[in-house]
C-alpha positions, 0 to 999 in steps of 0.5 A: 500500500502506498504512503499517500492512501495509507494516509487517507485510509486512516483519515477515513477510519474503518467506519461510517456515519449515520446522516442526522439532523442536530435533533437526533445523533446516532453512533457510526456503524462499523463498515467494509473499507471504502471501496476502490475499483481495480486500485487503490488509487481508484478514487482518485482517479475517477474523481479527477477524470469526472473534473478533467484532470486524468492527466499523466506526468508529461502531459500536465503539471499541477501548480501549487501555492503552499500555506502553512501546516500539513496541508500542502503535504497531503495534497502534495502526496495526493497529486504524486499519487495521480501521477501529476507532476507538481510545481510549488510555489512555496511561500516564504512567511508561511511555507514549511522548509520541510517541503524542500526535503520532500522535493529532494526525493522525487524528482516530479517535484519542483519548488520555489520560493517567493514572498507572499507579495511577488504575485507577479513573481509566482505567475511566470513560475507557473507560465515556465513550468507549464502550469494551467492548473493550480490548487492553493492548500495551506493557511495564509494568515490574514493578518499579513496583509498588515505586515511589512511585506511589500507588493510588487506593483500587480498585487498592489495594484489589486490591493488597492481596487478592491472594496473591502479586503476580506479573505473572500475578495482577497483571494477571489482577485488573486483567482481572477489575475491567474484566470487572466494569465490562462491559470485556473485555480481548482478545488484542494478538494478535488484531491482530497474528498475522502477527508471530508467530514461525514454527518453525525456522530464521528467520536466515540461519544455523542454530544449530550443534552448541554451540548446539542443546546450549544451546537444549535445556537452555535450554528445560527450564530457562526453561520451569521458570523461566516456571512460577514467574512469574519470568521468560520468559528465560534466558541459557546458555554451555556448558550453564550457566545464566548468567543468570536474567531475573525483573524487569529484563526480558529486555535487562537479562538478556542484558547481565548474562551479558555483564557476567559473562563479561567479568569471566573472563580473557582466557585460552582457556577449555576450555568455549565461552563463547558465550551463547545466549538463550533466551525463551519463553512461560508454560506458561498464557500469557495472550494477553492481557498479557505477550505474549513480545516481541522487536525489534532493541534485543533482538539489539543488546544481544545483540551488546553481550554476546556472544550468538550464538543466540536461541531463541523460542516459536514461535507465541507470540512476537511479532518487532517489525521483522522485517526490520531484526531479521533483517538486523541477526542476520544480519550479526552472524552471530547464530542465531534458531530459533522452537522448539516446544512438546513 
């Protein structure tokens, strides 16, 4: 079995999920392993065929932008494992120096670096390398738009025409310029489907009543924030929002409500002071940047504050490391739920 579907087989776990409302949760029920026809690649290979990608080294480079986290990696592994050779356009602020390591080994790997502002820069990498088609995988924090960086003249061009400069117009223009340049920006998720979160319950436990309490009005009240282009996350205990994620990121969110409730007495409270997370997508998620992500650093940090439930969007949420994620929620006895869409 290769490394890269040993990865996405542990994310998928042996198991499945019941599809649920957030009124009724139900355990998964053990299930075959997800079933490939003729390889094990298989999924890959159909998924990427239906979306014009069946491609073979030589006849197609994929470029892509890498952020910060591990990311970057599984898609890289993905790519390789369907036989794309990959172009990385590696970002110096964010970019792991691992990457470089990882290119050393295979030769259908290239990387370079670039600084976040070089815009121009990374648009006549790909047009050298061949590129025409591009995934862009790994977080760019949002806050570097207020860094010392500077934009050469296209990026700053694009700065200072948009009205507002929130994730989605941000990435959006740089998404037209490529268009423009003949490089289309495709869904990360294109590769990596098997990763999404199902419906249901996905951890050992389900969320109690407290807790489906505080997903219900979570939701209303992320979904509202998600609309905005603020944030994807919010923090609840007791049916009070106690945190707001907008810049920080989802892990800075969490450990803020953390630090708040640590700041109250050590007294019994009369209300619950359990926090539940809850993360979801944009009401027009744009599949191909900012894609929902959560990993093991997100259920660590959710120990670290006292967290005991964590509601994503199915089908729109990406779970890095299943397995280990799982096995980590489980012994700290944290709820994960993959709720749905209304």
């Amino acid at each position: 079995m290769c490394a890269t579907w040993r990865i996405v087989q542990e994310s998928l776990g042996n198991c499945s999920v019941a599809p649920t409302g957030l009124q009724r949760y139900r355990v998964r029920q053990p299930r075959v392993p997800f079933a490939l026809a003729n390889s094990t690649l298989g999924y890959y290979r159909c998924s990427l065929r239906e979306r014009g990608l069946d491609c073979s080294v030589g006849r197609m480079k994929l470029g892509l932008i890498a952020g910060n986290g591990r990311f970057p990696f599984l898609l890289l592994d993905a790519a390789r494992a369907q036989g794309l050779a990959v172009s990385v356009a590696a970002i110096r602020e964010e970019t792991d120096k691992e990457i470089d390591q990882r290119a050393a080994t295979d030769h259908c790997i290239s990387v370079h670096w670039m600084s976040l502002g070089e815009l121009s820069r990374l648009i006549e990498v790909f047009h050298k390398e061949g590129v025409t088609k591009a995934v862009m995988a790994g977080q760019v924090k949002h806050k570097q738009i207020f860094s010392s960086i500077r934009p050469d003249w296209r990026l700053a061009k694009l700065l200072l025409n948009l009205r507002t400069r929130n994730t989605d117009m941000l990435l959006g223009a740089v998404a037209k310029v490529l268009g423009d340049e003949g490089i289309e920006l495709i869904s990360s998720t294109a590769f990596l489907e098997p990763l999404l979160a199902g419906e249901g319950v996905l951890s050992a436990r389900g969320p109690d009543e407290e807790e489906r309490k505080n997903v219900e009005y979570g939701l209303g009240v992320a979904r509202a924030v998600a609309g905005f282009d603020i944030g994807q996350t919010v923090v609840v205990a007791a049916q009070a929002c106690v945190a707001v994620e907008a810049m920080e990121g989802t892990d800075a969110a969490i450990e803020r409500a953390g630090e708040l409730m640590r700041t109250l007495e050590a007294e019994d409270s009369t209300l619950e002071r359990r926090l539940t997370v809850i993360k979801v997508a944009k009401p027009k998620q744009d599949m191909r940047f900012d894609v929902p992500v959560i990993g093991i650093r997100t259920v660590e940090t959710m120990i670290r504050a006292g967290a005991s439930c964590l509601s994503v969007e199915a089908g729109r949420t990406l779970l890095f490391d299943r397995e280990a994620l799982l096995e980590r929620a489980n012994a700290a006895g944290i709820a994960i739920v993959g709720s749905t869409r209304a």
